[in-house]
C-alpha positions as CSV (number, residue, x, y, z in Angstrom):
1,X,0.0,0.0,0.0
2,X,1.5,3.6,-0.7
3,X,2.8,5.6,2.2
4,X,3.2,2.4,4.1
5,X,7.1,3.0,4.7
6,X,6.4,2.8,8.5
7,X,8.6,5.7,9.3
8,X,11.7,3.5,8.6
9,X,14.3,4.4,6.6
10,X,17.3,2.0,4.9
11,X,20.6,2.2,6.6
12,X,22.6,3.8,4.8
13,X,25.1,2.5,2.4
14,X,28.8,1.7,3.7
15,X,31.3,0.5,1.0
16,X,33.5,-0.1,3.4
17,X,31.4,-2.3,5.6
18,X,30.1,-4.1,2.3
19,X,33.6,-4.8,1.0
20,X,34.6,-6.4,4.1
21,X,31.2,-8.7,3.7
22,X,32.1,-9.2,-0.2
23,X,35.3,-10.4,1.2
24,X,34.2,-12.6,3.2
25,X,31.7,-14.6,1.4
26,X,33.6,-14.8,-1.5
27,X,36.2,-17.1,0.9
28,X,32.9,-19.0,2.0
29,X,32.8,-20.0,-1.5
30,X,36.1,-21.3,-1.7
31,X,38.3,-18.5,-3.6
32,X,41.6,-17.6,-2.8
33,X,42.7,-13.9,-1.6
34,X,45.4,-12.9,-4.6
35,X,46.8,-9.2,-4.2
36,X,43.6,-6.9,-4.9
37,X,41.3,-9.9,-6.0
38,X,40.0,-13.3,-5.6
39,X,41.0,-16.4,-7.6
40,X,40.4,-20.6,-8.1
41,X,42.5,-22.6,-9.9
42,X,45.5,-20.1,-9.8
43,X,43.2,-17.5,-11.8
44,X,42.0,-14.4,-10.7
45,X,38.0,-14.9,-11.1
46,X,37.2,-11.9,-9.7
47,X,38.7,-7.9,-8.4
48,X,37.4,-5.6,-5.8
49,X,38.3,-2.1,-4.9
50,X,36.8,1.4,-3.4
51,X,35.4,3.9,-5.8
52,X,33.6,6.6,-5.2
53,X,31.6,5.5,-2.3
54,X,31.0,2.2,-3.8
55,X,32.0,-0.9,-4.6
56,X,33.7,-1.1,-7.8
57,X,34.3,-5.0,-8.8
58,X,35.7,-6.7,-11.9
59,X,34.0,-10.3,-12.9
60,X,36.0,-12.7,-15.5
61,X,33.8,-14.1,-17.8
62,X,35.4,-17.1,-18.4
63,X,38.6,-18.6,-16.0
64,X,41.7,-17.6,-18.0
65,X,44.8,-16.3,-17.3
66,X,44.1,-13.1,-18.9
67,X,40.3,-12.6,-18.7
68,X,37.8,-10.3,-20.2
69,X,35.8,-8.5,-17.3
70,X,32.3,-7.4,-16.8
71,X,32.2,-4.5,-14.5
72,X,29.7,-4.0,-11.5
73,X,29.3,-1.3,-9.7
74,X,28.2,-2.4,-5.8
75,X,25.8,1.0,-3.9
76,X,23.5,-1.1,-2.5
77,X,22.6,-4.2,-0.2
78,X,20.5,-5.2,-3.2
79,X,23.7,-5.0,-6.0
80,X,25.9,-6.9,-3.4
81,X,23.2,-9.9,-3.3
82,X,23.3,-9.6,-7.1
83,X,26.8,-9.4,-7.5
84,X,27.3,-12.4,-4.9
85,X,24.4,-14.6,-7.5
86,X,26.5,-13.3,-10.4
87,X,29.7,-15.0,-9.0
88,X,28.2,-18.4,-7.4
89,X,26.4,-18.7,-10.5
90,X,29.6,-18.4,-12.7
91,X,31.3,-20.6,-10.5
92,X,29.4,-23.2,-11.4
93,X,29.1,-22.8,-15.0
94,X,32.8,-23.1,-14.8
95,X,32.9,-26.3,-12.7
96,X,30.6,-27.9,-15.3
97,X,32.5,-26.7,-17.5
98,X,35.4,-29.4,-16.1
């Protein structure tokens, strides 16, 4: 119903807070911590960094040694959940892919 909002408003955004739970879930699904980025299979699968009070992450599309990258940017709750689907979703395309 409109104007049902409660009187509630969303936290607000912390890219630091939401890196640091990026991080951590992207060890939970069994990557490795390589300099600036995560990798499998000595690849780096996927890079995150700070930018402009967001989240600025680079996703391989395929597992190579020198990848091609789709770029997200991460200003939201709902863009990390997406970015988080994005990732477990490639990961396994890429271990059928085996």
């Amino acid at each position: 119903m409109p104007g049902d909002d409660w009187g509630i408003a969303p936290a607000p955004f912390n890219a630091e807070q939401a890196l640091l739970q990026l991080q951590r879930a992207l060890r939970d699904c069994k990557l490795v911590p390589r300099g600036k980025g995560f990798g499998l299979r000595g690849k780096t699968v996927i890079e995150l960094g700070i930018q402009d009070a967001a989240v600025a992450a680079r996703l391989a599309r395929r597992l190579a040694n020198t990848p091609e990258w789709d770029r997200f940017s991460v200003e939201s709750a709902a863009d990390q959940r997406k970015l988080l689907d994005e990732v477990k979703k490639r990961l396994a395309r890429w271990s059928d892919d085996d």
